[in-house]
N, C-alpha and C positions, 0 to 999 in steps of 0.2 A: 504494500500500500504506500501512497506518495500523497502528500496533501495537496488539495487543488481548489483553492475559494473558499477554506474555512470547511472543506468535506472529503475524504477521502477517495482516493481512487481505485479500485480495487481488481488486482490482478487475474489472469486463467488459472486454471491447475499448472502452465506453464512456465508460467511467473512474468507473463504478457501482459502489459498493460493496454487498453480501449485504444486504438488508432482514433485518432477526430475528426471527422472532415468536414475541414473548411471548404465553407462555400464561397464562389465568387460574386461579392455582391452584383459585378457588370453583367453578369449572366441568369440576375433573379427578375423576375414580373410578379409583385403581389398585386391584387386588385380581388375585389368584393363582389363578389355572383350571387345576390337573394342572400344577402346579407352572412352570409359564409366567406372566408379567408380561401383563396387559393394562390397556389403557384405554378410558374412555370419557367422551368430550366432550360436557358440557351435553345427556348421556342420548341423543345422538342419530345421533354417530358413534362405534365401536368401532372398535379394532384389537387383533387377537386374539393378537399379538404384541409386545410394545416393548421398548426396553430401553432405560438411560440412562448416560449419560456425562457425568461431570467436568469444567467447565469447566476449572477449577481446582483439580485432585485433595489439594493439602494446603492451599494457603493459604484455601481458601473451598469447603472439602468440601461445604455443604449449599447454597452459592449456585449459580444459571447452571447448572441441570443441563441436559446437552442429552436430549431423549427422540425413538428414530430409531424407525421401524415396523421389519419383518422385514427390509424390501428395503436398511435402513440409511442411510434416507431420511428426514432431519430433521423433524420434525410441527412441533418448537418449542421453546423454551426454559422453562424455568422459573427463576424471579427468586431466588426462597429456599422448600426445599420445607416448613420450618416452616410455613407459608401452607396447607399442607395437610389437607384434616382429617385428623382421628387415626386413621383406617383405611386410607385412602390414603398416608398419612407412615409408616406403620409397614408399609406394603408396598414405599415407593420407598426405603428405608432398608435393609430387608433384600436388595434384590438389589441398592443399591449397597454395602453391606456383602460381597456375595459378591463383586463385579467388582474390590473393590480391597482388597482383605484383604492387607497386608502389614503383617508383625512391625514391633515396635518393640521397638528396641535396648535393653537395659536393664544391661548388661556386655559390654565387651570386652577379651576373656583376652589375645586374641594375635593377632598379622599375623605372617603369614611370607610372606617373597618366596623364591618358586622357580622358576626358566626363564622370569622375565619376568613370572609372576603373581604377585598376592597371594593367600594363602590367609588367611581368616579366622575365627578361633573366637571366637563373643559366643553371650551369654545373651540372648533374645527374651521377648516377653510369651507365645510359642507353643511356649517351652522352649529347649536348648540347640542351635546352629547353626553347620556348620562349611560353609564356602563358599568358592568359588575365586573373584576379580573379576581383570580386566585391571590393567590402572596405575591410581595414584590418581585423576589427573585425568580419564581414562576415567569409573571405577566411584564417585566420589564427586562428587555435586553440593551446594547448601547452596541450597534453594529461597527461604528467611528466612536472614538472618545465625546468627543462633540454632539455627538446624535441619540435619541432615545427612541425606540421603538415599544410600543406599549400593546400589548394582546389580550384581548377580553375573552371569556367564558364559554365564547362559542367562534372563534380563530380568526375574529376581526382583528385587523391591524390598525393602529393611530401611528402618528408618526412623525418627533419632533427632528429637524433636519440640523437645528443649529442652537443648542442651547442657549446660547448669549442673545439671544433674539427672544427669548420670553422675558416677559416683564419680572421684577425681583420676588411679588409674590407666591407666583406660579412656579419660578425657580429653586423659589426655599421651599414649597412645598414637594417636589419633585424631588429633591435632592435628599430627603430626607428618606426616601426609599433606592437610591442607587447606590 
């Protein structure tokens, strides 16, 4: 095993590790058919279904995307989808936009501990949020020192990008659980 993004990589019975393939952004076409993601490779192979996944969901949102067909079966990688042209970047944008939509923190009023959870009320970029999470060290991770990532009860994500950016309230309340 060899670390790879904070997750291991995990060899054959040979002691082989995963070949990657990188795809050539010049030779992708995403675009939206009935509201469904497709692709098409160098005009020659289609798949009438894809969808993509985050290597790296915050610290390298636009690098290392992974893109699996229906079956959830890897085609390949992509390096940085800026590389994309401008119709195809503004299709793999929008449905990674859909898959990882999660609030960022922008105030928080209050934690209250009750029967072992926390409850919490903050202000979102997507309005005002009140949510249950387990224990601190559960429901809060910090991906960057700078950053906090907070997960509620049922694997919603919130998500502060830059601590120094919350007001002192919100920050001494927060800090009193990292």
């Amino acid at each position: 095993m060899i670390p790879f993004g904070g997750e291991w990589l995990m060899s054959d019975a040979n002691g082989q590790l995963p070949q990657l393939n990188w795809l050539d952004p010049a030779s992708l076409r995403f675009f939206f058919y009935k509201g469904v993601l497709r692709l098409t490779v160098d005009e020659h192979v289609s798949y009438w279904q894809v969808r993509l996944f985050r290597s790296f969901a915050l610290s390298e949102p636009m690098r290392y995307i992974s893109v699996r067909d229906a079956a959830n079966k890897e085609i390949g990688l992509i390096k940085d989808i800026r590389e994309l042209d401008p119709e195809s970047r503004q299709a793999a944008e929008q449905e990674l936009h859909r898959r990882y939509l999660i609030p960022i923190v922008q105030k928080i009023f209050r934690v209250r501990h009750r029967f072992g959870m926390m409850q919490w009320d903050l202000e979102t970029d997507r309005g005002r949020r009140n949510f249950w999470t387990r224990s601190a060290p559960e429901a809060l991770s910090q991906p960057q020192p700078h950053q906090c990532l907070i997960t509620d009860v049922d694997g919603n994500k919130y998500f502060i990008p830059d601590l120094s950016r919350l007001d002192p309230l919100s920050l001494a309340i927060l800090r009193r659980y990292l």
